[in-house]
N, C-alpha and C positions, 0 to 999 in steps of 0.2 A: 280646015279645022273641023274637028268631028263637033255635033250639035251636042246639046246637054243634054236631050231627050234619048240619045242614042248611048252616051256613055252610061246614063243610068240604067237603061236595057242590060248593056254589057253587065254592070253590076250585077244588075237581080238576076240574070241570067245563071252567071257563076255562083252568087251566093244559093241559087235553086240547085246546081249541078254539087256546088260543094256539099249542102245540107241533105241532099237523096242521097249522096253515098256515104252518111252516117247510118250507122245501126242506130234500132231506137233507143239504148241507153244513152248514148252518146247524144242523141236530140233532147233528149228528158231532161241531160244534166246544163247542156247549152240554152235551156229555155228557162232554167232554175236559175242560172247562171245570171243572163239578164234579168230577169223577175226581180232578185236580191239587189241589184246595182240601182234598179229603177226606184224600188221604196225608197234606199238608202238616201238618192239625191231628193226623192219627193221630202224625204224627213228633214233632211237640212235644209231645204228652202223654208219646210215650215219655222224649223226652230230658227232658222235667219230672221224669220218675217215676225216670230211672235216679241212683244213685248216682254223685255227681264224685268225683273224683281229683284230688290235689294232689303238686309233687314231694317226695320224700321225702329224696333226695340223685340230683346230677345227675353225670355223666361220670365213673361207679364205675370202677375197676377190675375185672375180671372177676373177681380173687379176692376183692376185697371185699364186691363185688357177691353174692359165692355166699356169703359168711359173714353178711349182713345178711340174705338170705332166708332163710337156715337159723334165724337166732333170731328172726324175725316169725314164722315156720310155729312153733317152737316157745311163744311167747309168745300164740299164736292171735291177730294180727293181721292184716289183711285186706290184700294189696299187690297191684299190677299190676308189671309191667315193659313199660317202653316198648321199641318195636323197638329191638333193636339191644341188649338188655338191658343196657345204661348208665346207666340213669336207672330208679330203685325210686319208684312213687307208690304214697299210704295216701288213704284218707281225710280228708279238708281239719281233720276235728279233732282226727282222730287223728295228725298230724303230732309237736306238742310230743311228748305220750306216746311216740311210738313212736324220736324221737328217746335221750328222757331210758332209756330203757330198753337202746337200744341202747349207750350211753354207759357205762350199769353193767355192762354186759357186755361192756365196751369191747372193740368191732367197731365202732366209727366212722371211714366212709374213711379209709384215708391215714394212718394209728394207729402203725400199724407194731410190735413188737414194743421194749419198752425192758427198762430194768433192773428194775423193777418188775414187771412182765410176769416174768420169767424166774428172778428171782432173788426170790420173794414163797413158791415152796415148792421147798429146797433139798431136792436128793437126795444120798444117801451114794452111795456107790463111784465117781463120775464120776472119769474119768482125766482127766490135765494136759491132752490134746489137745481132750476135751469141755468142759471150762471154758474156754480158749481160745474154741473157735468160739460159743460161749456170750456171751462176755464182747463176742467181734466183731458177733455179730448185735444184739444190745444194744446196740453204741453206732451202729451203720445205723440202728436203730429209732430212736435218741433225735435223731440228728445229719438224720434225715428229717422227723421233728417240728420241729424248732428251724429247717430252712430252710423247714417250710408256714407259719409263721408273718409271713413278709414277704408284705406285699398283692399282691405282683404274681406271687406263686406257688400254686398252686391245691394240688400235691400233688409229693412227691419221693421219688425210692428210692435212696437209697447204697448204694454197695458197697465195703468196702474190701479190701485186699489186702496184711495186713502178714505180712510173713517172719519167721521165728523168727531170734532173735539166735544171732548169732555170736564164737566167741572170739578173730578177728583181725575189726578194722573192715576193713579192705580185701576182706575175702571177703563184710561185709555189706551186705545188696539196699535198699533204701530203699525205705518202704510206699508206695501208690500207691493213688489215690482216682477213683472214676469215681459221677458223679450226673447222674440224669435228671430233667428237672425239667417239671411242666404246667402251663405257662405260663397267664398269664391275656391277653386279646388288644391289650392295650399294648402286651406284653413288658415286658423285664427293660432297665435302664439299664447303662452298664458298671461304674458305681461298686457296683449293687448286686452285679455278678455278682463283682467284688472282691471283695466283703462276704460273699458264701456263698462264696468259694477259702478265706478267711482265715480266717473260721469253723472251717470242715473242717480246715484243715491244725492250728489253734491244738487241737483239740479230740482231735487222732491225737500219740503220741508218734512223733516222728521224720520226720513226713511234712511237706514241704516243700509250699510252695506250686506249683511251677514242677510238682508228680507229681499235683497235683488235675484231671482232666477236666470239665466240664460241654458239656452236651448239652439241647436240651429235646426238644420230642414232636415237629418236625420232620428231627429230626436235625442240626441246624446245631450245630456245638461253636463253643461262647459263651466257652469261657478262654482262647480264642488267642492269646498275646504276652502271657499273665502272670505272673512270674516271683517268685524268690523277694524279690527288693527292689521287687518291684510296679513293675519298669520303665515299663510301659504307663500305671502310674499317675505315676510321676516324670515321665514326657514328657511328660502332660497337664498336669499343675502347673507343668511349665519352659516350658511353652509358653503355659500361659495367665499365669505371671507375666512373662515378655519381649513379650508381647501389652497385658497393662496397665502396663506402666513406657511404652514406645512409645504407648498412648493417652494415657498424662497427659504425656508432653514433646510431643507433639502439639498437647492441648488448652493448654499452659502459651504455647508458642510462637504459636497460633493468637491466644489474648487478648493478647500482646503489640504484631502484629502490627496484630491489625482495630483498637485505638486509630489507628492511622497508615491504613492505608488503606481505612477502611471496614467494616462490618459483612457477611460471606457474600464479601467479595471477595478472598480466599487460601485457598488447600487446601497443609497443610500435608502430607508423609510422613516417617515417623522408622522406620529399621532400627536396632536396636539387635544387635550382637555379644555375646554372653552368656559366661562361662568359670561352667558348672557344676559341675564337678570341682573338688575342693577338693587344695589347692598347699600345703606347706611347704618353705618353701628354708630352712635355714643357714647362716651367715655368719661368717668368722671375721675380723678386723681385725689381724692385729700391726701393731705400731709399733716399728720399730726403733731410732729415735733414745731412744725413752723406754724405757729400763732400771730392773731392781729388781732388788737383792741376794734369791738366793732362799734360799743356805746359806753359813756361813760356819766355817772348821775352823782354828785357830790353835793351834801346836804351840811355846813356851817352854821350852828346858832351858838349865839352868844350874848349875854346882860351881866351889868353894872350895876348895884344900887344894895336898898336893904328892901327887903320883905320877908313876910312870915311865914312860916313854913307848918303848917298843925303838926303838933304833938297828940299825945294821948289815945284812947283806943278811940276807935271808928265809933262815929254817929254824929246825931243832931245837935247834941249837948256840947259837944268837943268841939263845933264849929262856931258856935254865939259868942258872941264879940264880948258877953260880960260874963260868959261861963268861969265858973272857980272851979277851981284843984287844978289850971293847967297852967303852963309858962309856953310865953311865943319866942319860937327859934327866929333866929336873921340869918341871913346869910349875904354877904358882900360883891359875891362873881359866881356866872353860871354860863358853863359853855358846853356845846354837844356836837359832833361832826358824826355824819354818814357818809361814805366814799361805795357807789354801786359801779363794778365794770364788768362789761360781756365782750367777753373775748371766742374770737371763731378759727376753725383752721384754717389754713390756706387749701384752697378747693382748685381745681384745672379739670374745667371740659376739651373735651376732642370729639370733633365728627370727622369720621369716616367715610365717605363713600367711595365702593367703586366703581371703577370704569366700564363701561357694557363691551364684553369681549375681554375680559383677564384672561391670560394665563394662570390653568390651573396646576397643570402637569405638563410634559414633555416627554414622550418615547422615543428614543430614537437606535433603529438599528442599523449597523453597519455591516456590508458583507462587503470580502476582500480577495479579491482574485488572489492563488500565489506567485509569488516574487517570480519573474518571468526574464530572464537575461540571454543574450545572445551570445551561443559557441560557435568561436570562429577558429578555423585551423590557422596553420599557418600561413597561407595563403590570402589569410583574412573571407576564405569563402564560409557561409554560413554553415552551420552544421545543427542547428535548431536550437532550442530553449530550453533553457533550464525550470522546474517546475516546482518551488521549492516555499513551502511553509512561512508566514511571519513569525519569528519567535514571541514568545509570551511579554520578554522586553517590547518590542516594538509595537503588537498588538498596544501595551499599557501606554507607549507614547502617542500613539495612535486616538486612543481614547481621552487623552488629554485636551487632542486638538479639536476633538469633536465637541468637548465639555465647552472648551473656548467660543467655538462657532457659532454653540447653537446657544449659548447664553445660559448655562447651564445652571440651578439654583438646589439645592441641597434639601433647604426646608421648604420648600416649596414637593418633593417628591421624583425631579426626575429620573430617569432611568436613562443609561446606554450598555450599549451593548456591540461588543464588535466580537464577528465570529471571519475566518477564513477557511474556503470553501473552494477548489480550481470550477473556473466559467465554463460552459459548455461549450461558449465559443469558442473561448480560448485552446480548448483541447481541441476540438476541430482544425483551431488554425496550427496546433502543434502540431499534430498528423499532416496536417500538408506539407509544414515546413520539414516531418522529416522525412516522407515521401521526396520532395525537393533535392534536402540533404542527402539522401539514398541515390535518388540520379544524378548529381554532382560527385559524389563519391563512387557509383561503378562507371561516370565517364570518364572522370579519374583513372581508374584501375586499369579501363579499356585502351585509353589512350598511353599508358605505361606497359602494356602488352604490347601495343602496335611496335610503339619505338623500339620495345626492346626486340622483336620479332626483326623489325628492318636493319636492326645494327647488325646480328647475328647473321642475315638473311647477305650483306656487303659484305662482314668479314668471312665468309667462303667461298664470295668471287674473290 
């Protein structure tokens, strides 16, 4: 058995005899060659050996960012910051831990300061103006938590801006709300951006919807046209209910329709006129002919007896009881009646109101492919379509059914309107069919050649 000292001689030997009878490029490239192999593995041992990094929270804030480093150096945990010192990495196990600790020390992004936070160890002497901005930051803190909680928000910072009251309302400012929000890369829908105006404003006394700003991190303001009765949001609701009242008398009139003339061969359009705004009218009725006693005053005097009634002309003379030149009248019975009645017409109120979303008007237009039938030979093979007008008759019966369908009202304004016009498709598909028809008919004619070629072709054997 050859020793180990010898077989390696052998080696170096050959590798000396193989290596001198390279040219020196061929040495250059085999020395370049190993040189490249040796970093390579020197590099993966190191990257085997170094400690990874995982993130620990990503797109910090720069202050939050400095309050999460400050309690990992305190807590003696290990952290990197990635460029741009936005993103805090720990150690891939020390993730949980370093998480759950920063939580009890609540400094977790985007935290904000709340009521808790501020109001957990009260101090004596603060003045009215320090509890104030106390009370203000507190609900920025809580009202910035409560909007990071919708999925499509990553983090938010309120600020509000309320004025101290005042003793006449005319001199008082209305508070006012501005929110910056980081987005996530969907973005926000406008229902949800509703959803955080209504929030804020519900959550502030006094502050209205229409004084809410939002904004996100490209600076685009997202509440534009939204006001205190969420206008923006009424238009979308009156617009998408006049959108589907017009798709169902569409779709009602279309099935009435394709019974009569086919399946796909009408396109129906419906405008419907909406009255949103809600209407009371009152109405009063009298009736003149028809009377009612409303009050009635009857006055009865009546006496028995004698007494004296003065004669002679008027004065002092003509009343003394022993005046001469007169005679006293008598009289035995005195009666007198008043009868007062108030009589009124008969009166009839009516209120009105209407419903939010009336029908004002109805258009509706009807297009009508032409009468489209199948010619068949004898054979019952196809032979294409007939392509053929609605007469003015049936157009008019036509338009009956649509009156029916679509609930049709006279004085109210509607219109319809039915016109026939041949489809575009449908001519496409008649050109196929008589392409079709046309090779059905020369295989026809081909195969009536053949035969008669082979009958002729036997009777002159």
């Amino acid at each position: 058995m050859a020793e180990p000292t010898s077989v390696l001689s052998d080696v170096r030997l050959q590798f000396q005899d193989f290596f001198g009878a390279l040219s020196l490029p061929k040495r250059i490239t085999i020395l370049a060659a190993l040189g490249i192999i040796l970093i390579g593995m020197v590099s993966m041992i190191f990257v085997a050996n170094r400690s990874s990094w995982a993130p620990l929270f990503s797109n910090v804030e720069p202050g939050d960012a400095a309050a999460i480093v400050e309690k990992l150096q305190e807590n003696q945990i290990p952290y990197m910051l990635a460029p741009g010192g936005r993103t805090i990495m720990v150690e891939p196990h020390r993730v949980d831990h370093a998480r759950l600790t920063l939580a009890k020390e609540k400094v977790l992004p985007g935290s904000g300061v709340g009521f808790l936070d501020l109001f957990a160890t009260p101090s004596l002497g603060e003045t009215e103006f320090q509890q104030g901005v106390k009370f203000r930051v507190a609900q920025e803190g809580e009202l910035a938590r409560l909007i990071s909680t919708i999925n499509v928000v990553k983090s938010a910072k309120v600020s509000l801006a309320i004025p101290q009251k005042t003793l006449f309302s005319d001199n008082q400012v209305e508070p006012t709300a501005a929110i910056a929000l980081n987005l996530t890369s969907s973005g926000a829908s406008r229902k949800q951006i509703e959803t955080i105006v209504h929030l804020v404003a519900s959550a502030v006394e006094g502050l209205s919807p229409r004084n809410v700003k939002i904004t996100d991190q490209t600076g685009t303001l997202l509440s534009r046209g939204i006001s205190d009765d969420s206008a923006g949001g009424k238009m979308n609701d009156n617009y998408s209910y006049k959108s589907r009242l017009e798709k169902e008398l569409e779709a009602k009139v279309v099935r009435q329709i394709e019974e009569v003339v086919g399946k796909d061969r009408v396109r129906v359009n419906v405008s419907a006129t909406l009255r949103f705004d809600r209407r009371t009218i009152k109405e009063q009725l009298i009736d003149p002919d028809q009377t009612s006693v409303v009050s009635e005053q009857i006055v009865d005097e009546s006496s028995t007896g004698t007494r004296s009634i003065p004669v002679g002309p008027a004065g002092v003379t003509t009343n003394l009881p022993e005046a001469t030149g007169r005679e006293a009248a008598t009289v035995s019975e005195f009666s007198k009646k008043n009868s007062t009645r108030n009589f009124e017409s008969s009166r009839r109120e009516i209120i009105l109101e209407s419903a939010v979303g009336e029908v004002v008007r109805l258009s509706v237009s009807v297009l009508l492919d032409n009468r489209r039938s199948q010619i068949l030979d004898e054979s019952g093979n196809s032979l294409g379509r007939t392509n053929t007008p609605w007469t003015e008759g049936e157009k008019e019966t036509i338009i009956g059914l649509v009156k029916a369908a679509m609930g049709y009202n006279e004085e109210r304004g509607d219109r319809v309107f039915v016109g026939n016009m041949p489809f575009e498709a449908a001519v496409e598909e008649d050109k196929a069919s008589e392409i079709e028809a046309t090779r059905v008919r020369n295989k026809f004619i081909l195969d009536v050649v053949r035969y008669v070629a082979l009958g002729l072709s036997a009777k002159r054997n």
